[in-house]
TORVOTI-994054 format. One record per residue (C-alpha): x, y, z; residue number from 1. Coordinates in pm, whole numbers, plus 50000, padded with zeros to 5 digits. Each point is the difference from the previous one (the first is absolute). Layout:
+-------+-------+-------+-----+
!     u !     v !     w !  nr !
+-------+-------+-------+-----+
!     X !     Y !     Z ! NUM !
...
+-------+-------+-------+-----+
This chain:
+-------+-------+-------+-----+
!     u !     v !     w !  nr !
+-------+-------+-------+-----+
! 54434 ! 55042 ! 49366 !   1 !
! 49656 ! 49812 ! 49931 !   2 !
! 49818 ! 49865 ! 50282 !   3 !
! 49862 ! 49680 ! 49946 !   4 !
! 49700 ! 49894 ! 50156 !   5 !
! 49885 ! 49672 ! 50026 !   6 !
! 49647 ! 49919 ! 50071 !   7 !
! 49890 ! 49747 ! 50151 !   8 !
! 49645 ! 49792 ! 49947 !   9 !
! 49877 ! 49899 ! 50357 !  10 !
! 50033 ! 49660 ! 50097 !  11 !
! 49773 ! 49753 ! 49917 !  12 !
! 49786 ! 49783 ! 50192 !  13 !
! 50003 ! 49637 ! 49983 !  14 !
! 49655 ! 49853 ! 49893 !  15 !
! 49801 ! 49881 ! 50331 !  16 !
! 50106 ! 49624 ! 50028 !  17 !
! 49673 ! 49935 ! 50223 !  18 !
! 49768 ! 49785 ! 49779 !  19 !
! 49656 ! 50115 ! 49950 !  20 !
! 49761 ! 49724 ! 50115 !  21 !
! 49949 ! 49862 ! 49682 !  22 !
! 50344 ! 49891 ! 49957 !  23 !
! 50024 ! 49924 ! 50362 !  24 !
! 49738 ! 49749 ! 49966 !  25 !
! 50038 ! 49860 ! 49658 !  26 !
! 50174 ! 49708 ! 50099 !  27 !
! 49672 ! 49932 ! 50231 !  28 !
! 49776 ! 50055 ! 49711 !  29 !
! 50214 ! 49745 ! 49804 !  30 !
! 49994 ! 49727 ! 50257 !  31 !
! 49626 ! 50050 ! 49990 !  32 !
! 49928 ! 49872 ! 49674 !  33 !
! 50216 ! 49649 ! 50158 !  34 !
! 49888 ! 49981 ! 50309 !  35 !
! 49742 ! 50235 ! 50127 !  36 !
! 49988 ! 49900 ! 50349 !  37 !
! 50351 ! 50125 ! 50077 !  38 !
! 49915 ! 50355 ! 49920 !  39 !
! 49684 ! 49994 ! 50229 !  40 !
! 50261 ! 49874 ! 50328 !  41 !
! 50198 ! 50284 ! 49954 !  42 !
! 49940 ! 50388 ! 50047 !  43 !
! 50018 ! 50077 ! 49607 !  44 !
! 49610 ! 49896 ! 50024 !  45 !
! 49949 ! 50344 ! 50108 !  46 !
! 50184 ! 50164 ! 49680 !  47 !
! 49635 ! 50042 ! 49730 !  48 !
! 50267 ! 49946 ! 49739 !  49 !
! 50115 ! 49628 ! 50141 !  50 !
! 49608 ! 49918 ! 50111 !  51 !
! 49896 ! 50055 ! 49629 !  52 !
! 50250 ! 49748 ! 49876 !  53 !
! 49883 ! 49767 ! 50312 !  54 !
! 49650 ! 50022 ! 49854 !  55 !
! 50079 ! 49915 ! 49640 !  56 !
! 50269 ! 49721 ! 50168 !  57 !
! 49702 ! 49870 ! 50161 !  58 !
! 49804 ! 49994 ! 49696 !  59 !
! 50227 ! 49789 ! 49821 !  60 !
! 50037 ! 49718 ! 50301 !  61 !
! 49616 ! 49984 ! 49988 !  62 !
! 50011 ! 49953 ! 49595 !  63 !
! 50270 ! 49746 ! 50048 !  64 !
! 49755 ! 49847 ! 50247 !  65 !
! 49718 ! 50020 ! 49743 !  66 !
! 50236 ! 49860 ! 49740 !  67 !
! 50125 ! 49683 ! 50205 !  68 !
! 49623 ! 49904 ! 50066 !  69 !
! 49907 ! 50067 ! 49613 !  70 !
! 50356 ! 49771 ! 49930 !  71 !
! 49848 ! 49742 ! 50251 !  72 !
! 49657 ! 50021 ! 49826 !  73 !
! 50115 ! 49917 ! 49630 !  74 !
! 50041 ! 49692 ! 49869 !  75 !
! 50345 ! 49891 ! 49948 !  76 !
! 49982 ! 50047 ! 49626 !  77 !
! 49985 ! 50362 ! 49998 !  78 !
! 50304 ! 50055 ! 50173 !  79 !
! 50091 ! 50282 ! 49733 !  80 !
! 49749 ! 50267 ! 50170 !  81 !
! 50198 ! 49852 ! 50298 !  82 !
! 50275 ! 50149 ! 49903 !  83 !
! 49858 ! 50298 ! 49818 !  84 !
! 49812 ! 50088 ! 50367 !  85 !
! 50353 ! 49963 ! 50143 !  86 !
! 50202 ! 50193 ! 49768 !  87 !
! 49667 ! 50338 ! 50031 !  88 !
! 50089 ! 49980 ! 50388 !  89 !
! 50364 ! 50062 ! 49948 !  90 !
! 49989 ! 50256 ! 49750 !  91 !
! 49798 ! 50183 ! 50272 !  92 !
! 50247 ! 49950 ! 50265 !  93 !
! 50299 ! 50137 ! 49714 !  94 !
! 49759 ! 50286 ! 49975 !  95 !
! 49868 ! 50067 ! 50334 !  96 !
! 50451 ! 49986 ! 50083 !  97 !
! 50045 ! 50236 ! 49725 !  98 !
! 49763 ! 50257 ! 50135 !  99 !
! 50135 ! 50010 ! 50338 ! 100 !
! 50378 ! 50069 ! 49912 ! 101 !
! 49861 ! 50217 ! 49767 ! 102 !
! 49821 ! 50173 ! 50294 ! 103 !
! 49679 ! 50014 ! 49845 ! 104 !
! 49662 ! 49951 ! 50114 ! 105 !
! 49801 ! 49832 ! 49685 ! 106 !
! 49782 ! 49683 ! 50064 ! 107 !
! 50082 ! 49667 ! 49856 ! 108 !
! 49838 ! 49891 ! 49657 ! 109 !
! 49676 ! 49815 ! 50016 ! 110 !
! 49979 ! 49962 ! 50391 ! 111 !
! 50136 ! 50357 ! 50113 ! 112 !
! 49719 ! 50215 ! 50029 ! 113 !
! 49858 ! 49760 ! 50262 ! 114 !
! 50301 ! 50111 ! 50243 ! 115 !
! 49808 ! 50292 ! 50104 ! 116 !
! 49719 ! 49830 ! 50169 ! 117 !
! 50225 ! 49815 ! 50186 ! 118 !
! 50028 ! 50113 ! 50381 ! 119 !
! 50367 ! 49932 ! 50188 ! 120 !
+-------+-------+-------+-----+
């Protein structure tokens, strides 16, 4: 008679299901880039990853500022760099968006690196 033996491989653990804070917050980080105040009322302000987006969220409601007053400025008849102001600020906001569900910390084209002197 043969004896079989049958070995058997330990039992495997199920990968942690807790999120690390970047994934906890990423939704905050998103939301930034739309509305930056809402962020700042809750207690994701405190997460560095979710107050870096807030800054470069910030930066983009102060260009869209900037742009409205330029837009305001110009006579009517240049309404194309209107539009072309319009379309830059959006493509930032796509951008800045990206980033966060990416969970990534890289400043914004063009207006980005100003984020950092910024003091929430």
């Amino acid at each position: 008679m043969t004896e079989f033996t049958q070995q058997t491989n330990p039992p495997q653990q199920a990968p942690s299901q807790t999120p690390t804070p970047k994934e906890k917050n990423t939704g905050m980080a998103i939301l930034a880039y739309i509305f930056f105040l809402i962020p700042l009322l809750t207690e994701a302000k405190n997460d560095p990853f979710v107050k870096y987006h807030i800054k470069q969220g910030l930066l983009i409601f102060i260009t869209e500022i900037i742009v409205g007053i330029v837009n305001y400025i110009i006579p009517w008849y240049l309404w194309s760099l209107e539009g072309l102001l319009g379309l830059v600020v959006f493509i930032l906001v796509i951008i800045g968006i990206m980033n966060a569900a990416k969970g990534e910390e890289k400043p914004l084209p063009i207006i980005g690196k100003f984020g950092e002197q910024l003091k929430i």
